[in-house]
N, CA, C and O atoms as CSV, one atom per row, in Angstrom:
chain,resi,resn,atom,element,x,y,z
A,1,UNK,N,N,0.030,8.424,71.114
A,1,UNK,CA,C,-1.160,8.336,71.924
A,1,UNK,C,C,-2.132,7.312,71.346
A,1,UNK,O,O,-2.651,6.390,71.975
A,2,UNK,N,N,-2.270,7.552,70.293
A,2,UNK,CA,C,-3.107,6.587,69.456
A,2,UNK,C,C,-2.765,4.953,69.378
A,2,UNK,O,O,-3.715,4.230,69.080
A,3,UNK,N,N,-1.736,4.454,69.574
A,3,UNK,CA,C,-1.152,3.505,69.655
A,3,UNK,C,C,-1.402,2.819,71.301
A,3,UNK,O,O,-1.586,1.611,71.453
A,4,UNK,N,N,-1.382,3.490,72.095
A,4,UNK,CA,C,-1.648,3.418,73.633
A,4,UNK,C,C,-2.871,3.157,73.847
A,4,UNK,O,O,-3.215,2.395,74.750
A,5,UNK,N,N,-3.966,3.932,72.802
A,5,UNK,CA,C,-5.364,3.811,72.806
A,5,UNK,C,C,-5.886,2.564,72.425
A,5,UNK,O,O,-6.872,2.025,72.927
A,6,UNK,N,N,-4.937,1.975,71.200
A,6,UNK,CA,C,-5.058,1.066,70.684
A,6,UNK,C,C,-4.816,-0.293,71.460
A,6,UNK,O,O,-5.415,-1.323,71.153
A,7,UNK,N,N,-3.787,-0.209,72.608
A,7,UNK,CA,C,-3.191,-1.217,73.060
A,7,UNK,C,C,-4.281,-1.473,74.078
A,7,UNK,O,O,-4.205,-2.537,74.692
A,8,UNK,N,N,-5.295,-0.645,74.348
A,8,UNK,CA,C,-6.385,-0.866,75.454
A,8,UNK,C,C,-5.456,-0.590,77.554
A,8,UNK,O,O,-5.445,-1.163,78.644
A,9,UNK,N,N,-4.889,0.627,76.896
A,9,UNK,CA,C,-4.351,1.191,78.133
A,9,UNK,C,C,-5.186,1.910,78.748
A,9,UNK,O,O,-6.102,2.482,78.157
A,10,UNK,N,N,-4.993,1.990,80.047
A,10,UNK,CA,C,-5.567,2.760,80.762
A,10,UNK,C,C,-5.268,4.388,80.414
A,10,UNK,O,O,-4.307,4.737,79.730
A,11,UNK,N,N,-6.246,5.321,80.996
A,11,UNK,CA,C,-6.324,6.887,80.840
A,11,UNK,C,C,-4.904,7.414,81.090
A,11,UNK,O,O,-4.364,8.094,80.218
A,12,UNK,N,N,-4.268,7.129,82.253
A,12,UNK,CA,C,-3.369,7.351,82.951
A,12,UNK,C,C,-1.620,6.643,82.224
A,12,UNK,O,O,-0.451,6.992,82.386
A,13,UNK,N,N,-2.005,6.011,81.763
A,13,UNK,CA,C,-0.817,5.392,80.666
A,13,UNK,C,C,-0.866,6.238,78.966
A,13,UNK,O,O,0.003,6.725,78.242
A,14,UNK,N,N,-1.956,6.119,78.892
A,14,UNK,CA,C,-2.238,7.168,77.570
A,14,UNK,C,C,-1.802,8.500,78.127
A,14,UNK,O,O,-0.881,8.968,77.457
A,15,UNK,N,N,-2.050,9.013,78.812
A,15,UNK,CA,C,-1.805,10.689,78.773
A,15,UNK,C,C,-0.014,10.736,78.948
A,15,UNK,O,O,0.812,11.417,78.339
A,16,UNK,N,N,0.146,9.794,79.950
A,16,UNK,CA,C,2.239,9.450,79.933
A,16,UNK,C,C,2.447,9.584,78.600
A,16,UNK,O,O,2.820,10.658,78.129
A,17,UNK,N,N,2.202,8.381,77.767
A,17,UNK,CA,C,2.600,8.344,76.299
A,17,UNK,C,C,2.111,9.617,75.188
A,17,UNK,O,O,2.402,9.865,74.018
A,18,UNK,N,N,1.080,10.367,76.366
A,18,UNK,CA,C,1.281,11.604,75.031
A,18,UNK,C,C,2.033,12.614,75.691
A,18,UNK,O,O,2.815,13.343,75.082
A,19,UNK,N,N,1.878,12.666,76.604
A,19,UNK,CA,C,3.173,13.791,77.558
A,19,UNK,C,C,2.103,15.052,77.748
A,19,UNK,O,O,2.399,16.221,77.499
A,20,UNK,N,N,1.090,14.704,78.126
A,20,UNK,CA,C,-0.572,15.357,78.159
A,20,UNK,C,C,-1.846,14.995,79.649
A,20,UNK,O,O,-2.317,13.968,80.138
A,21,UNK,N,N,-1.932,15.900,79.814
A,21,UNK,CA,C,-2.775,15.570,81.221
A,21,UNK,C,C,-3.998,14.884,81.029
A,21,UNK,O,O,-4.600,15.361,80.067
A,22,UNK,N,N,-4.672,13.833,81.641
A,22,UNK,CA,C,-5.579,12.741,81.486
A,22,UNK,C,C,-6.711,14.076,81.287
A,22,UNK,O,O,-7.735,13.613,80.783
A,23,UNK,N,N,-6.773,14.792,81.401
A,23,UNK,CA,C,-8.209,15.854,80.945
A,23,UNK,C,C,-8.274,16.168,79.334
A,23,UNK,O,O,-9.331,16.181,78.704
A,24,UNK,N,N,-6.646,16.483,78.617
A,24,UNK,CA,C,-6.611,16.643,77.383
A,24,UNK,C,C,-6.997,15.632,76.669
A,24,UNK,O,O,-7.658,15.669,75.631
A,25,UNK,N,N,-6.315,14.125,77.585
A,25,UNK,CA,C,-6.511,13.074,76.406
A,25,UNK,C,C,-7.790,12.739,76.517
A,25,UNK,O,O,-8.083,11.963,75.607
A,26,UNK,N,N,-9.196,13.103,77.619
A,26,UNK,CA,C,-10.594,12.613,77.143
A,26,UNK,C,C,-10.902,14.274,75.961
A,26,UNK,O,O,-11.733,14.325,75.054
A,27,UNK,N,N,-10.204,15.112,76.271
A,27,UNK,CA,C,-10.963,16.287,75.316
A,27,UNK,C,C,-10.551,15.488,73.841
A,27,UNK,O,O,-11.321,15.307,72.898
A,28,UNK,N,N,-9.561,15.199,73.899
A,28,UNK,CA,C,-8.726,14.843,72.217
A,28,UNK,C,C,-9.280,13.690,71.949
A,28,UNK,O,O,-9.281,13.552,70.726
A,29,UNK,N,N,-9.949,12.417,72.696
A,29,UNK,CA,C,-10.310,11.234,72.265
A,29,UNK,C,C,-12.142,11.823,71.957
A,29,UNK,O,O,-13.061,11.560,71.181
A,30,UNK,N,N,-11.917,12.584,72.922
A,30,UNK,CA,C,-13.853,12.910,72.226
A,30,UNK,C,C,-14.214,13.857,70.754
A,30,UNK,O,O,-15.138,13.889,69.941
A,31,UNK,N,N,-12.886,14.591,70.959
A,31,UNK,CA,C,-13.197,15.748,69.676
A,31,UNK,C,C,-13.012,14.379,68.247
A,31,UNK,O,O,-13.526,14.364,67.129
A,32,UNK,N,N,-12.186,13.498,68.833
A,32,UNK,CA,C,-11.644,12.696,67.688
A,32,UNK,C,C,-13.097,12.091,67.148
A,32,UNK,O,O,-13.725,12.182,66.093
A,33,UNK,N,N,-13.281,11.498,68.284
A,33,UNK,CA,C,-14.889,10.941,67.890
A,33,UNK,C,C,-15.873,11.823,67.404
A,33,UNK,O,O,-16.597,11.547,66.448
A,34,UNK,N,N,-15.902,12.507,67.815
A,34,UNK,CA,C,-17.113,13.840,67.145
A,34,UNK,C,C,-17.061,13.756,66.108
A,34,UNK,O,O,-17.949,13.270,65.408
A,35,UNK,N,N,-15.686,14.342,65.597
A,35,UNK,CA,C,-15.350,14.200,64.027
A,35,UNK,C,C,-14.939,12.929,62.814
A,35,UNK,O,O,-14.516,12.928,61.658
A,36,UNK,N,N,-15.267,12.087,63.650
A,36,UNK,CA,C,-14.981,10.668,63.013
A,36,UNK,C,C,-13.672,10.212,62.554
A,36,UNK,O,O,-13.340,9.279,61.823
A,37,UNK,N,N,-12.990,11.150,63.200
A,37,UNK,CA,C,-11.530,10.363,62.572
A,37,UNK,C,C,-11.122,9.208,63.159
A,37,UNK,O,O,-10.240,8.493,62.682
A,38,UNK,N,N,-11.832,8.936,64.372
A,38,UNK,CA,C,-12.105,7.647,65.133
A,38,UNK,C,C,-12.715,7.218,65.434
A,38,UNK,O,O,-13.494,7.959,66.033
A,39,UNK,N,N,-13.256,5.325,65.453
A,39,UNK,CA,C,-14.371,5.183,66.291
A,39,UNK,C,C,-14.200,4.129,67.050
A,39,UNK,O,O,-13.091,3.596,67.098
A,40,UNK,N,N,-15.175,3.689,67.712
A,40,UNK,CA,C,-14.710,2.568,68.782
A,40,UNK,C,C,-15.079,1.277,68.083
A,40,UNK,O,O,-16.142,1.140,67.478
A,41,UNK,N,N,-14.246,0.430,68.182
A,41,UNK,CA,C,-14.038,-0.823,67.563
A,41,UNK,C,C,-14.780,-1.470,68.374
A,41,UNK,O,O,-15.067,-1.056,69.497
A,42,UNK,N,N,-15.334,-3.021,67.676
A,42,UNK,CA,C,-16.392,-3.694,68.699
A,42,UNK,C,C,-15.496,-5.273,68.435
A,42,UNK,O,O,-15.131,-5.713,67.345
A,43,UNK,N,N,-15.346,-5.768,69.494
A,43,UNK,CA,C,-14.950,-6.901,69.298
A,43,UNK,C,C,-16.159,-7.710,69.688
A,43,UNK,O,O,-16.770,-7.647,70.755
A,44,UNK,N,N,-16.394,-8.451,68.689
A,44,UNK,CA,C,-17.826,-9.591,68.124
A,44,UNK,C,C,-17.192,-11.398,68.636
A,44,UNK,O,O,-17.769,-12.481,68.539
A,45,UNK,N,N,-16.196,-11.144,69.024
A,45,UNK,CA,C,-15.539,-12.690,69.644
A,45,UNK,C,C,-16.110,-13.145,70.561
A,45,UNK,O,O,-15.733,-14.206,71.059
């Protein structure tokens, strides 16, 4: 999933690649953020 996130896929391609309904993967991308095990990258280009 994380890799999908990474590739700048859409919601609907991420939840395929986690085998997870597009509702889990905003609960799991937000809890992620809450807790900082992720954050959103800024591209400065």
């Amino acid at each position: 999933m994380l890799s999908a996130l990474r590739e700048h896929r859409g919601l609907a391609a991420v939840s395929q690649a986690a085998g997870v309904s597009p509702e889990d993967v905003e609960d799991i991308v937000h809890h992620l953020l809450w807790r900082g095990v992720v954050s959103l990258g800024v591209d400065e280009s």
